[in-house]
C-alpha positions in Angstrom: 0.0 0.0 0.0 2.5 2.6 0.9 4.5 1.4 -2.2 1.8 2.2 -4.3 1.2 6.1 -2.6 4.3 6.6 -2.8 4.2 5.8 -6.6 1.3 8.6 -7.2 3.0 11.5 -5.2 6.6 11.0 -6.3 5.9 10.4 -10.0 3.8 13.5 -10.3 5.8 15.8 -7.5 9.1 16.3 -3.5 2.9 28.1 -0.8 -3.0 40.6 2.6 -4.2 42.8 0.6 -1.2 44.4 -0.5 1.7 43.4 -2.7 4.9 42.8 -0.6 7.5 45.2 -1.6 10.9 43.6 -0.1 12.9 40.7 -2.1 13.9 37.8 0.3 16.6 35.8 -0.1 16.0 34.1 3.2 12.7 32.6 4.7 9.7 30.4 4.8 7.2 29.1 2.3 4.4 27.3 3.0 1.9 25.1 0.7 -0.2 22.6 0.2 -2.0 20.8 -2.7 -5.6 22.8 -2.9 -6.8 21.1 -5.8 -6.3 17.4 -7.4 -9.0 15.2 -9.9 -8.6 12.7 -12.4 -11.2 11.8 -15.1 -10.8 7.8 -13.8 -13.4 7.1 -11.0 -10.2 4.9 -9.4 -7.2 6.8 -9.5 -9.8 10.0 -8.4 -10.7 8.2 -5.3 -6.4 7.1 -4.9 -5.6 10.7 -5.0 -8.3 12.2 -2.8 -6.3 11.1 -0.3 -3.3 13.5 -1.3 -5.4 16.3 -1.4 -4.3 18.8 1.4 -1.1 17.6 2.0 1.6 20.0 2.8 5.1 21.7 1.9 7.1 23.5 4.0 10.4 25.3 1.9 13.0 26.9 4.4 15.7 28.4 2.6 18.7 30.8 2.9 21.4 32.0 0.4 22.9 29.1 0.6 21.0 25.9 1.5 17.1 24.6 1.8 15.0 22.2 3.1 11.8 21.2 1.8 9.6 19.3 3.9 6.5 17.1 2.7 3.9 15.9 5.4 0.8 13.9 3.4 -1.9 11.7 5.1 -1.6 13.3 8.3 1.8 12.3 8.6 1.8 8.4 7.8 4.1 10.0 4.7 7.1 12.5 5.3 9.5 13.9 3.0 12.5 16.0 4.1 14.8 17.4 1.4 17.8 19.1 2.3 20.1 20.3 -0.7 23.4 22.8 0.9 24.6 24.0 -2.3 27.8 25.7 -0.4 28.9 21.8 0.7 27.7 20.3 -2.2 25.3 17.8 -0.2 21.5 16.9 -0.9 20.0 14.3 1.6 16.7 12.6 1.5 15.2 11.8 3.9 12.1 9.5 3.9 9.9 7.8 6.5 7.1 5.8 4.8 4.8 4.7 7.6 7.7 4.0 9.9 10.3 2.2 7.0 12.9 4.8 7.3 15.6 5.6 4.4 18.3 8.1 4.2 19.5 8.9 0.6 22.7 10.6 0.7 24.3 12.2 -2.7 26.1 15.7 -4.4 24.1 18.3 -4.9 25.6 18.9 -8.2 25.0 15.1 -9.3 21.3 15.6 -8.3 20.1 16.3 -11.9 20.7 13.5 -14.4 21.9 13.7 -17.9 18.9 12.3 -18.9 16.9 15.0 -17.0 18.7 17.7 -18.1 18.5 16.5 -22.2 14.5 16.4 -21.4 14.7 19.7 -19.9 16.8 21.0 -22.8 13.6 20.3 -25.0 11.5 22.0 -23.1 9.9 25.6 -23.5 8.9 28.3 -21.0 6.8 31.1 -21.9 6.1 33.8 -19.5 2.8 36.6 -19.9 3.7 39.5 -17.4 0.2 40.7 -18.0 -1.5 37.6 -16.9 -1.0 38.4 -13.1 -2.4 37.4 -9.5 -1.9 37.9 -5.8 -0.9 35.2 -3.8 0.2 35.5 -0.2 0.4 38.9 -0.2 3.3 38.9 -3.7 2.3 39.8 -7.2 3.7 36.6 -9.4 2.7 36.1 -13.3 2.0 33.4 -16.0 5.0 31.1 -16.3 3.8 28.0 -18.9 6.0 25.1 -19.5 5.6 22.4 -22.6 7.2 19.5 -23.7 7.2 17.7 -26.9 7.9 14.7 -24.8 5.1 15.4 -22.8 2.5 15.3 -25.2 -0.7 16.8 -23.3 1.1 17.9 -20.2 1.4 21.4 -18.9 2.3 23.4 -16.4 1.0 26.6 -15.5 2.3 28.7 -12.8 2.3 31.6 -11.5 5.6 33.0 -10.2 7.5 35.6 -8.2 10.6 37.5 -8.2 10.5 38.4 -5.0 11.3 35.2 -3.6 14.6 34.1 -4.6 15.1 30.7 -3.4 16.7 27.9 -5.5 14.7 24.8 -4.4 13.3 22.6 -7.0 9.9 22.2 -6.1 8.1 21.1 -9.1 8.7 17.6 -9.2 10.1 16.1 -13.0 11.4 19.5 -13.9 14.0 20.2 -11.1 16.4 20.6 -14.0 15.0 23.7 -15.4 15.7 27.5 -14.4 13.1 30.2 -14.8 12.3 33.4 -14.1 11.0 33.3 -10.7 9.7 31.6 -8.0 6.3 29.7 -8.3 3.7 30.3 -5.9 1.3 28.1 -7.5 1.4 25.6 -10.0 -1.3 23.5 -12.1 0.7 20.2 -13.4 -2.2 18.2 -15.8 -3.5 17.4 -19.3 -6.6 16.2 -20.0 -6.9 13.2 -17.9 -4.8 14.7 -14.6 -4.6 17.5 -13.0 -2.8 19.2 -9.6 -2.7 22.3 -8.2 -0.4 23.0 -5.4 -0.8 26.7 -3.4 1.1 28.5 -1.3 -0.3 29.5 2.0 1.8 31.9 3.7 5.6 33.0 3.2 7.7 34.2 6.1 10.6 36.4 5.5 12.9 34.8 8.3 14.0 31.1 9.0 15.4 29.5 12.3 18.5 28.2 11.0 18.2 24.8 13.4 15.7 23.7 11.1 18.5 22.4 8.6 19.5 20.4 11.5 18.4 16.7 11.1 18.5 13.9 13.2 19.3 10.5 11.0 19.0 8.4 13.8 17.1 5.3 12.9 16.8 5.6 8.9 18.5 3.4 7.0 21.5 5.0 4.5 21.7 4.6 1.0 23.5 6.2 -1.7 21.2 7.6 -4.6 22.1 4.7 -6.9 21.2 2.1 -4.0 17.7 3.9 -4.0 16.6 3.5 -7.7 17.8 0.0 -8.0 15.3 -0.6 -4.6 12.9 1.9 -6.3 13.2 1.7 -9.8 10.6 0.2 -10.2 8.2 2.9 -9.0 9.2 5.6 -11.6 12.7 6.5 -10.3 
C-alpha cells in the first residue's frame, strides 16, 4: 500500500491585501495541494487522499529544506540540498520504514533529465498576473514535446529568490522566478499546489536533522530498490 502512494506522489511531484514590496533571499514558504482530480473514478478516489497535503520550503542564500507531510503524517518527505557543501540528503519515513539517501548536490540532476529539460519551452505573460500570499507573481507555462498533453501553468515571483526545485520532473529547469502556485495536468490529470503563507525569516536549526534510525543509502542504491516505482 504505501509502495503504491508513494508511486502517485513521487511520479507527479518532492505556498493581505497588498503586494509585498521587499525581495527575500531568506525565509519560509508554505503550501499545500488545494486542488487534485482525475477523469478515472479509481485513480480520483487514490488521489483524494493527497489532497491537502503540505510543503514547508526553508531556505537561505545558501542551503534549503523542503519538507513534505501527506496523510496526516503516515508520509514524510525532508529534502535538504546545501549548495555551499555540495550535499543533498533525502530523507524519507514511509509509515515507519525509514531511508536516508545521501548524494552531491551537483549530481542531483541526471543527464537524462537535463537532455529532457533542454527540450522543453517556457513562456512567461507579465500581463496575466495574481496575488498570492500577499506577492504579485505572473504566468509562467511550460511544454514539452515529450510530454505530449502535459502542462504546467504557474504563476511565479521574483520576489522570492530561493533555488529549491519544487516542481517535481522538472528540477532541472531554471526560470524566471519563484512559483507560488502551480497546475501540473493534461486532459486526464490535473494538480494544483498553493502556497499559504511565506515568512521572510528562518530559524537556522531547522537544517538540523537527526538520522537516527533511517537506513543510509546512496542515490544509486535507492533507484535499484525503487526503480521500479518511476525512479
Amino acid at each position: 500500500m504505501h509502495k503504491i502512494t508513494l508511486f502517485i506522489f513521487l511520479s507527479i511531484l518532492i505556498f493581505q491585501p497588498v503586494f509585498a514590496q521587499k525581495t527575500i533571499k531568506e525565509g519560509v514558504v508554505k503550501m499545500e495541494i488545494s486542488d487534485i482530480s482525475s477523469n478515472d473514478p479509481q485513480t480520483a478516489s487514490a488521489l483524494e487522499m493527497m489532497k491537502g497535503s503540505i510543503f514547508e520550503i526553508y531556505f537561505t542564500e545558501k542551503e534549503n529544506l523542503t519538507l513534505v507531510n501527506m496523510m496526516g503524517g503516515l508520509m514524510e518527505m525532508k529534502i535538504h540540498v546545501n549548495d555551499a557543501d555540495n550535499v543533498m540528503n533525502m530523507y524519507m519515513d514511509m509509515m515507519g520504514q525509514k531511508y536516508l539517501v545521501e548524494s552531491k548536490a551537483n549530481e542531483s540532476i541526471t543527464a537524462e533529465q537535463k537532455e529532457a529539460a533542454s527540450k522543453m519551452k517556457i513562456e512567461y505573460d507579465k500581463n496575466d498576473t495574481k496575488e498570492i500570499a500577499g506577492y504579485k507573481c505572473y504566468k509562467m507555462k511550460i511544454t514539452s514535446p515529450d510530454m505530449q498533453g502535459m502542462t504546467v501553468n504557474a504563476y511565479i515571483t521574483e520576489e522570492v529568490r530561493s533555488n529549491a526545485k519544487i516542481i517535481k520532473g522538472y528540477e532541472a529547469l531554471s526560470y524566471a522566478g519563484f512559483p507560488l502556485e502551480y497546475k501540473i495536468g493534461n486532459d486526464a490529470f490535473s494538480m494544483t499546489t498553493t502556497t499559504k503563507s511565506i515568512e521572510n525569516k528562518v530559524d537556522a536549526s531547522k537544517f538540523k536533522i537527526d538520522g537516527t534510525g533511517y537506513t543510509k543509502m546512496t542515490m544509486e542504491e535507492f533507484q535499484k530498490s525503487f526503480g521500479g516505482m518511476g525512479f
